[in-house]
DSSP file (Angstrom, degrees, kcal/mol; ACC not computed):
  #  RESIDUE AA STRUCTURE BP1 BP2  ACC     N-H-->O    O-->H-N    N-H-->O    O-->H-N    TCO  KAPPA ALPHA  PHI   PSI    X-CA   Y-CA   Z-CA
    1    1 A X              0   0    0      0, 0.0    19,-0.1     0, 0.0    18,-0.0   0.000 360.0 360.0 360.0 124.6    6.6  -38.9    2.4
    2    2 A X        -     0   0    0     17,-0.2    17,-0.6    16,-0.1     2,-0.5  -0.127 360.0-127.4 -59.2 165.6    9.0  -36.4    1.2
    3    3 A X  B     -A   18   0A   0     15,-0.2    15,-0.2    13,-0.1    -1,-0.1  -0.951  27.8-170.6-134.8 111.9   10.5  -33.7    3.3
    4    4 A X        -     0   0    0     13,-2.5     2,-0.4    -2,-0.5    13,-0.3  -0.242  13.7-136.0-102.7-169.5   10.1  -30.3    1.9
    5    5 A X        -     0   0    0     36,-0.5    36,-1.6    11,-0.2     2,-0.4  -0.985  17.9-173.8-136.9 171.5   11.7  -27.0    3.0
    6    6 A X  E     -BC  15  40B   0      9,-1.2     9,-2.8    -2,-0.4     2,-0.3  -0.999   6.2-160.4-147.7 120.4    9.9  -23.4    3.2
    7    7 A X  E     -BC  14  39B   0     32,-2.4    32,-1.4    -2,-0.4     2,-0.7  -0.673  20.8-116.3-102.7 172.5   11.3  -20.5    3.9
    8    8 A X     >  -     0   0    0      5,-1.4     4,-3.1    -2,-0.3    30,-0.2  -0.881  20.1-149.6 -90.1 124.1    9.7  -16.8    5.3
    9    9 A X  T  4 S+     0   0    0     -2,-0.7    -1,-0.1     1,-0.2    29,-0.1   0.221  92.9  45.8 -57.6  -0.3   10.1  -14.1    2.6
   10   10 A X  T  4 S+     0   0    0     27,-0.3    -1,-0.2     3,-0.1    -2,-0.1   0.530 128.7  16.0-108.5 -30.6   10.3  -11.5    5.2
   11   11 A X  T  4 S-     0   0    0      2,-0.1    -2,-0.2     0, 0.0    -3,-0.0   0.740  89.7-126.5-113.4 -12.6   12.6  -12.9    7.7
   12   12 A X     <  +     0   0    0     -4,-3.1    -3,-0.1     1,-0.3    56,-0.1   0.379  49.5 157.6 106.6 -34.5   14.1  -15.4    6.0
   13   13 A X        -     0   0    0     -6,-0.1    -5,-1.4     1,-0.1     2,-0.3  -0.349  33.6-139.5 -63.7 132.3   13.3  -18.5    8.7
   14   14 A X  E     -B    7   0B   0     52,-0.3     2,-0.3    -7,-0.2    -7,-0.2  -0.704  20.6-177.8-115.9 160.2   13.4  -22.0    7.1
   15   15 A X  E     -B    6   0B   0     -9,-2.8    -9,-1.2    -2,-0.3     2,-0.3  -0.770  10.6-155.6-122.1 164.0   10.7  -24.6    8.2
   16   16 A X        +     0   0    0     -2,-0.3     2,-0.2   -11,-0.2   -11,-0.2  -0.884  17.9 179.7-122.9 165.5   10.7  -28.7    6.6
   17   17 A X        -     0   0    0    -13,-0.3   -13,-2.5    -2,-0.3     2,-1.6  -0.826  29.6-122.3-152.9 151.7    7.7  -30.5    6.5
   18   18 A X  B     +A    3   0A   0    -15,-0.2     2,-0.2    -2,-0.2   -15,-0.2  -0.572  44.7 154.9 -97.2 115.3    6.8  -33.6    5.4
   19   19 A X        -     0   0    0     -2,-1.6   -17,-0.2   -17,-0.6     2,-0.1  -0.732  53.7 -86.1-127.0-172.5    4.0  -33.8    2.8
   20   20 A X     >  -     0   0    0     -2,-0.2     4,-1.0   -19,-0.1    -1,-0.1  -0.282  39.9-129.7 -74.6 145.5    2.6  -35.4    0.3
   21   21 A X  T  4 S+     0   0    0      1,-0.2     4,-0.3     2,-0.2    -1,-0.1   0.804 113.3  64.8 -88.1  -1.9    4.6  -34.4   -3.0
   22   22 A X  T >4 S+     0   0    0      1,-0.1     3,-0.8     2,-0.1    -1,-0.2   0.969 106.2  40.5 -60.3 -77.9    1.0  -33.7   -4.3
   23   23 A X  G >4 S+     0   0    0      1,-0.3     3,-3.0     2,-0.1    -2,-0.2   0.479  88.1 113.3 -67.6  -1.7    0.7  -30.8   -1.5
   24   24 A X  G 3< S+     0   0    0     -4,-1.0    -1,-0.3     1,-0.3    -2,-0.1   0.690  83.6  31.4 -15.7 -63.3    4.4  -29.8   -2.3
   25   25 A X  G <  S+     0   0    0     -3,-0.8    -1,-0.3    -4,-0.3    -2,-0.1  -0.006  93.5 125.5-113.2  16.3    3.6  -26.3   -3.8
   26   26 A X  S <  S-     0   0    0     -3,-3.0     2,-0.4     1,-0.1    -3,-0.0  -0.391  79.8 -91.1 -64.7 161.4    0.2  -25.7   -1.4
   27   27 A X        -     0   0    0     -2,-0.1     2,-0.5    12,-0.1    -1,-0.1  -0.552  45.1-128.8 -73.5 144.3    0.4  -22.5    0.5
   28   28 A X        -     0   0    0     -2,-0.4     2,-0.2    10,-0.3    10,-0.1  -0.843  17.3-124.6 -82.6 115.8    2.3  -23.1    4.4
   29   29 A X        -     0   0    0     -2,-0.5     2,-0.4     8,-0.1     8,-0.1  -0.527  34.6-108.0 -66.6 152.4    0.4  -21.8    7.5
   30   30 A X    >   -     0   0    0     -2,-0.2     3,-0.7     6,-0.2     5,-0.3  -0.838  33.3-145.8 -91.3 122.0    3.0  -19.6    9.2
   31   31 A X  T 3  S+     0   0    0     -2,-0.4    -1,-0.1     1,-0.2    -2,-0.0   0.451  94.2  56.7 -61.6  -5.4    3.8  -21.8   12.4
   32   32 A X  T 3  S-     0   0    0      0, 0.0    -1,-0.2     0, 0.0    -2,-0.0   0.384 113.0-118.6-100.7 -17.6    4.4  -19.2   14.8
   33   33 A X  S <  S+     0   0    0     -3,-0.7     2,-1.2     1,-0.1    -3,-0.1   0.071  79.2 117.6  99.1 -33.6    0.8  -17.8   14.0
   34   34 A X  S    S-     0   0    0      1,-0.1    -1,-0.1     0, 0.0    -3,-0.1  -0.015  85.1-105.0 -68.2  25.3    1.9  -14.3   12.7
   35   35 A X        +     0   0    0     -2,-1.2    -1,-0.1    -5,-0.3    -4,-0.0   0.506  58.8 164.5  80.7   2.0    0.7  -14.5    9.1
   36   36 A X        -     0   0    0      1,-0.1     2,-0.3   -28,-0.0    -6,-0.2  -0.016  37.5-127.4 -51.6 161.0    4.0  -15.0    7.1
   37   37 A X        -     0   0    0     -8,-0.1   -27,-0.3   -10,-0.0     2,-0.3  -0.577  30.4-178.5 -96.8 162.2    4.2  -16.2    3.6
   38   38 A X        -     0   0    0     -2,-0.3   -10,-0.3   -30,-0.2     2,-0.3  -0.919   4.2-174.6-155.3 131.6    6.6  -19.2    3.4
   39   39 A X  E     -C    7   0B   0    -32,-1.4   -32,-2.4    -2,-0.3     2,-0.4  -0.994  31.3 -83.7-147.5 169.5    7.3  -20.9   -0.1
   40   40 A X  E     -C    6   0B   0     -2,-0.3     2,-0.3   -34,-0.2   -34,-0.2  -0.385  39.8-176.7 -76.0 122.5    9.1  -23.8   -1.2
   41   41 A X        -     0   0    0    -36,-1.6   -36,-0.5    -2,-0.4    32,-0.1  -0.811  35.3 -91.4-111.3 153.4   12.9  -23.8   -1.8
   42   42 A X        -     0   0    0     30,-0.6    32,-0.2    -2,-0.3     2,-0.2  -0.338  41.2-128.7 -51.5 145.6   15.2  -26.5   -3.3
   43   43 A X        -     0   0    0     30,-0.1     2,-0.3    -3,-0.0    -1,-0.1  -0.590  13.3-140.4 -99.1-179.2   16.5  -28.4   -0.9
   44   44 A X        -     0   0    0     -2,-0.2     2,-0.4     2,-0.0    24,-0.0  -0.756  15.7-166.4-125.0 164.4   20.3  -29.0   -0.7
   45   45 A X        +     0   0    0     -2,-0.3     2,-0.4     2,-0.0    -2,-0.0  -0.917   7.6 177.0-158.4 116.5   22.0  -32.9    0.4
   46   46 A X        -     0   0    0     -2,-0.4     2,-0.4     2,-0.0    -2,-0.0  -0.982   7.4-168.8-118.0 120.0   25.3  -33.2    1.2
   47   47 A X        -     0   0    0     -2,-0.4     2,-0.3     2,-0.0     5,-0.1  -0.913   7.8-165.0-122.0 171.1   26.8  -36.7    2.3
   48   48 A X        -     0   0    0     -2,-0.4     2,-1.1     3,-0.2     3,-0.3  -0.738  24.6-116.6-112.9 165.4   30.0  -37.8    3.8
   49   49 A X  S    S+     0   0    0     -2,-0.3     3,-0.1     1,-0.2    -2,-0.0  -0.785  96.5  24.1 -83.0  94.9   31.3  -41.4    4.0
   50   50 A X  S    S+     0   0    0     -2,-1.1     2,-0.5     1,-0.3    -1,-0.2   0.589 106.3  82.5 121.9  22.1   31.8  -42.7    7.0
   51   51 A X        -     0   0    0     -3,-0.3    -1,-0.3     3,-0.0     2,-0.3  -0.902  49.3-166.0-156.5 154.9   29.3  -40.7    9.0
   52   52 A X        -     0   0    0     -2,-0.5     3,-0.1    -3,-0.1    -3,-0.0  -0.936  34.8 -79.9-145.8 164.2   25.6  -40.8    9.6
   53   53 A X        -     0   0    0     -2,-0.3     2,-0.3     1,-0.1    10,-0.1  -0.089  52.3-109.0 -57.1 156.3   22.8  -38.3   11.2
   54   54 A X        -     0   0    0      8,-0.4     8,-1.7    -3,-0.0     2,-0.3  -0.734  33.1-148.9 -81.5 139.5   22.7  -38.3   14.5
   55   55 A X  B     -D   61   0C   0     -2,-0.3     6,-0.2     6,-0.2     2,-0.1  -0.693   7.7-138.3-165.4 143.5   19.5  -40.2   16.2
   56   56 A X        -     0   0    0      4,-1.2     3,-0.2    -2,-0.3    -1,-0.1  -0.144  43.0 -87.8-106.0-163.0   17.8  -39.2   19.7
   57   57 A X  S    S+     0   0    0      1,-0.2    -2,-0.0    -2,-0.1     0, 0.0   0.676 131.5  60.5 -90.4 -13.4   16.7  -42.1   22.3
   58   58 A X  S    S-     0   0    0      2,-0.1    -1,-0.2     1,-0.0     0, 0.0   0.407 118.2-115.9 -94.9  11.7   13.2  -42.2   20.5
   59   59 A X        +     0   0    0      1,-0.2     2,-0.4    -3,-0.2    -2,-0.1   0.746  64.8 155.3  74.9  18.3   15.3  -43.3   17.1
   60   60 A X        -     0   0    0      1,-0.0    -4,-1.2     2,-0.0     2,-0.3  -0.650  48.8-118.0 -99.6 131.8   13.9  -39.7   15.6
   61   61 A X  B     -D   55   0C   0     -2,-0.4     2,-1.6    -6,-0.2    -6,-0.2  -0.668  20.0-136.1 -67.1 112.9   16.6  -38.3   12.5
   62   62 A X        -     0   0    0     -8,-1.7    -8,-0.4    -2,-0.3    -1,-0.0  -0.761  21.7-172.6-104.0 114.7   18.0  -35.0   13.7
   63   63 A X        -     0   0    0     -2,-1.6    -1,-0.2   -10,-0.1    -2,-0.0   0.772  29.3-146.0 -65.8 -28.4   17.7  -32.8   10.2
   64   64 A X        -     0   0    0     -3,-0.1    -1,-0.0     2,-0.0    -3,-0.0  -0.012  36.4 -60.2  65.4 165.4   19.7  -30.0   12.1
   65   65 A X        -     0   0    0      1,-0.1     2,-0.3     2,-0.0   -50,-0.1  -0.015  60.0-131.6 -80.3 175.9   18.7  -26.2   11.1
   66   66 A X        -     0   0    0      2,-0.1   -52,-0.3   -52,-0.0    -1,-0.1  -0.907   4.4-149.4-150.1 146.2   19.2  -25.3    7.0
   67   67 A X        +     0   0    0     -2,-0.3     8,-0.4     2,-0.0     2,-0.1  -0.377  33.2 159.8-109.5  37.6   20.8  -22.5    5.9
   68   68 A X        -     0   0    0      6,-0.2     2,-0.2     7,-0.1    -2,-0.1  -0.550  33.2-126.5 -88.2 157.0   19.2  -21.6    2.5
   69   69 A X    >   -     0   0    0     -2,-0.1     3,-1.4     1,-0.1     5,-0.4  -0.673  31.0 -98.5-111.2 159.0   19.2  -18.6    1.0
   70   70 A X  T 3  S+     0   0    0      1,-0.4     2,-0.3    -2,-0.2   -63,-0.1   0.671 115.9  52.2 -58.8 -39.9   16.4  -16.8   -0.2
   71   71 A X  T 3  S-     0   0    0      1,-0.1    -1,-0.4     3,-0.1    -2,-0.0  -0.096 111.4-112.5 -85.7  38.9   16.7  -18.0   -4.1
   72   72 A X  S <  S+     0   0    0     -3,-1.4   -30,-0.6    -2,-0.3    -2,-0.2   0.287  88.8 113.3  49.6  17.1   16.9  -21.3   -3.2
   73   73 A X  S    S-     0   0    0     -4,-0.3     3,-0.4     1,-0.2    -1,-0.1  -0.196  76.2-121.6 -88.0  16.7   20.4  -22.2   -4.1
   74   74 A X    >   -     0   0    0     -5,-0.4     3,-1.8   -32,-0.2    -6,-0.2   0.294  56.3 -41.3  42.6 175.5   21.5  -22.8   -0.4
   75   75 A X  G >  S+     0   0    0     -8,-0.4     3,-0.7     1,-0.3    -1,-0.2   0.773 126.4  71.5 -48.6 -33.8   24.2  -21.1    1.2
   76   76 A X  G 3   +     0   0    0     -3,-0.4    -1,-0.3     1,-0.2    -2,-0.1   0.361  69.2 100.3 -80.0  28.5   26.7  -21.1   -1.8
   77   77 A X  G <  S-     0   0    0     -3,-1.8    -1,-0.2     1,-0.1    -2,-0.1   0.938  89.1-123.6 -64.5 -54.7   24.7  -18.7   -3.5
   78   78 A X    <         0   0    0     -3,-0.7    -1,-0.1     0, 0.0    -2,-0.1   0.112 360.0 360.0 124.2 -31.8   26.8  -15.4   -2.7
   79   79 A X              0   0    0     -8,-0.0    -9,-0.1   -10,-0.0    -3,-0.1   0.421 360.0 360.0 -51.3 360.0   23.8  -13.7   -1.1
């Protein structure tokens, strides 16, 4: 299942989840419960050689926080 990301259009706060790439572009319940909009932004991939995600004791992939910017071009946008 693919792993999307969603950001808030008022604050800015990025979410992932993994859906179905069918439900990609469905509306996001705000997870904090306060009624935000969220929509889907590109997500960005960088790798390096000779280094790999980091893994907890339950073997769970730590995605670490994402920095995208509101037009969905990730942090090298200029905004």
């Amino acid at each position: 299942m693919p792993l999307y990301e969603y950001i808030c259009e008022a604050d800015g706060e990025v979410i992932e989840l993994l859906r179905p790439a069918s439900s990609a572009d469905d509306p996001v319940q705000d997870p904090a419960g306060r009624g935000r909009t969220f929509i889907r932004v590109h997500s960005t991939f960088a790798s390096r050689a000779g280094r790999s995600a980091s893994s907890g004791a339950s073997g769970d992939v730590s995605l670490g926080q994402s920095h995208a910017c509101r037009c969905g071009k990730g942090s090298a946008c200029g905004h």
